[in-house]
N, C-alpha and C positions, 0 to 999 in steps of 0.2 A: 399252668399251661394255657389255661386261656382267660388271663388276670384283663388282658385288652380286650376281650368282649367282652367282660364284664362291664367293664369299664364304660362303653361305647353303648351298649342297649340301655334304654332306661327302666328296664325290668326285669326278675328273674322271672321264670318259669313259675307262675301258683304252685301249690300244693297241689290243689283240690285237680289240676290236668294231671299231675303224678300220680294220685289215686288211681285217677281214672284209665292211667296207661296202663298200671298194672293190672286191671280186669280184661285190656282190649290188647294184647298184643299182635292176635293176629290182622287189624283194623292197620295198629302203628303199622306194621311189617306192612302192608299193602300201600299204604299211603306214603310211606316211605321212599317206597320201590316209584309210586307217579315222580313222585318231588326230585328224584334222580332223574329219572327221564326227561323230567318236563325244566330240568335244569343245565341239562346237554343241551335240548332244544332250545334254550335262550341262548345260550353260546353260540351256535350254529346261525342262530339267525343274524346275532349281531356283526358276524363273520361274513356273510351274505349282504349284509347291511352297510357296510363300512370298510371295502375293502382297500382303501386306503390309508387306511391305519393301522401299519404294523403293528405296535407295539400290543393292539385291542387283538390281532390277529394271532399274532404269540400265545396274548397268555391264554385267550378264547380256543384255542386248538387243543389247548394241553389241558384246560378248565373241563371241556368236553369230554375228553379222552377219559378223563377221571369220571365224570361223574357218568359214564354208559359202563363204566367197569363197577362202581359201586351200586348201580341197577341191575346187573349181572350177580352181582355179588347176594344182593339181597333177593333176587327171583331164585338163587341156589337155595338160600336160607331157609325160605317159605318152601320151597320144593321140601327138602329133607323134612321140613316141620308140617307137612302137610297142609298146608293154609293154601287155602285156593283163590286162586289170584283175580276176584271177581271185583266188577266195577265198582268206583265208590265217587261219588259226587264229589268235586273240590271244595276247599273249606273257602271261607271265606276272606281268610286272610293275604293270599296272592291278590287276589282281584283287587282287596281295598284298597291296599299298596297303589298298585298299577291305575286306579283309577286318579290318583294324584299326578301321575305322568303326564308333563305338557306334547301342546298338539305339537309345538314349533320344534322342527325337526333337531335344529341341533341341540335344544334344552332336552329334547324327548331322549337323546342320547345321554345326555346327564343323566336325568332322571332313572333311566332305566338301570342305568348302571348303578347308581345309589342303595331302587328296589333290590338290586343283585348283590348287592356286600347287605344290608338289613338283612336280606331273608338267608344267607351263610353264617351272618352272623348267629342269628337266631338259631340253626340247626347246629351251631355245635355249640350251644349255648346248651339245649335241650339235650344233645348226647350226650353230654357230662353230668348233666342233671340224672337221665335214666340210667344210667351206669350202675350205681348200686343198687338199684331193682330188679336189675335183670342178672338172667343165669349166667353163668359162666362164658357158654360162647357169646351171648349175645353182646354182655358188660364189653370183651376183648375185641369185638369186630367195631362195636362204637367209638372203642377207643382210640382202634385204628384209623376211623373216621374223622376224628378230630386235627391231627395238623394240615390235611388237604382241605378240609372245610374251611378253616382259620386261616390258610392260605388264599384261597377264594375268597373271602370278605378282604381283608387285604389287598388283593389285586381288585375286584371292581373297585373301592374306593378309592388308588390308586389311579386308576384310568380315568374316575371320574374327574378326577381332580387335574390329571392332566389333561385334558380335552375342553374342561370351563374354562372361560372367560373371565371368572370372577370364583372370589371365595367359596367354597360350598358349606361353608361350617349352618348358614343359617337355612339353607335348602335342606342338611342332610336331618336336622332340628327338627324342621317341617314332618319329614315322614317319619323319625322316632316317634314323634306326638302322637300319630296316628295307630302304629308300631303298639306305643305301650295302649293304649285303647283298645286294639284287635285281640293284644295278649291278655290285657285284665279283665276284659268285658267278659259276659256271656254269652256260650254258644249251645246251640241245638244239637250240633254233630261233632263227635271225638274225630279229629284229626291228627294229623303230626304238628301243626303250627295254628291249631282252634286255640282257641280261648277257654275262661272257667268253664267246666261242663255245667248247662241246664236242661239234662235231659231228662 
């Protein structure tokens, strides 16, 4: 089911973050719940951003749509399971992505989008991975998660590639490199897309 993200990231998920899911669920479950939020609001802005571009507007409307219902989805979750939906610092792996994004408006359009099929990729890269750790509902709702995520990496890649000017194979290269660095290095803080744990 998702043989082409494997394919496409230059790394799996460690171990040693699987461990560590398993001790923090309620952590995953919260950080979760931002990475949906804060993944409609990339939509929305690029929407805002670019509104002459159909095609970024299509898929961006309905990319959205999905992920505030998957935020929805997961604030029910944490409800029923009582986990309290308190602040958590972002990891550092958005940021370091993003901070590769150029100034120059139309590449920053590339770019961005690139960031936005990597980091889809990666989330259902991971929910396939936690699948067999988790309980029963949890395994089935992630499961559920998987061809809309898989479909969003897909379309930002797609987009990006329609909007450049030139090839992107060695742009999208660039931020893998940095990608598998974020995901094998070591981190301070368990997030949904941290790296090895060093805490």
């Amino acid at each position: 089911m998702i043989d082409h993200i494997l394919e496409f990231l230059p790394c799996i998920t460690p171990q040693a973050w699987l461990d560590e899911a398993e001790n923090h669920y309620d952590i995953l479950l919260i950080d979760h719940a931002n990475c949906e939020k804060k993944a409609a609001a990339t939509a929305m802005n690029l929407m805002y951003r670019h509104t002459r571009r159909t095609e970024l507007l299509r898929k961006m409307s309905q990319l959205a749509r999905e992920e505030l219902l998957h935020f929805q989805q997961v604030v029910e979750i944490m409800e029923a399971r009582e986990v309290d939906y308190k602040r958590l610092s972002p990891s550092r792996y958005a940021s370091s992505l993003r901070a590769l994004i150029s100034s120059e408006e139309h590449q920053q359009l590339i770019d961005t989008l690139i960031v936005g099929a990597i980091i889809e990729a990666r989330s259902c890269e991971r929910f396939a991975a936690l699948m067999p750790l988790l309980d029963k509902e949890l395994a089935k709702f992630y499961k559920s998660l998987l061809k809309s995520e898989s479909r969003h990496y897909e379309d930002y890649l797609l987009l990006a590639s329609l909007y450049s000017d030139e090839d992107i194979t060695e742009k999208v290269a660039l931020f893998l490199e940095k990608e598998k660095e974020l995901i094998s290095g070591a981190d301070t803080e368990f997030r949904f897309h941290s790296g090895v744990p060093d805490l």
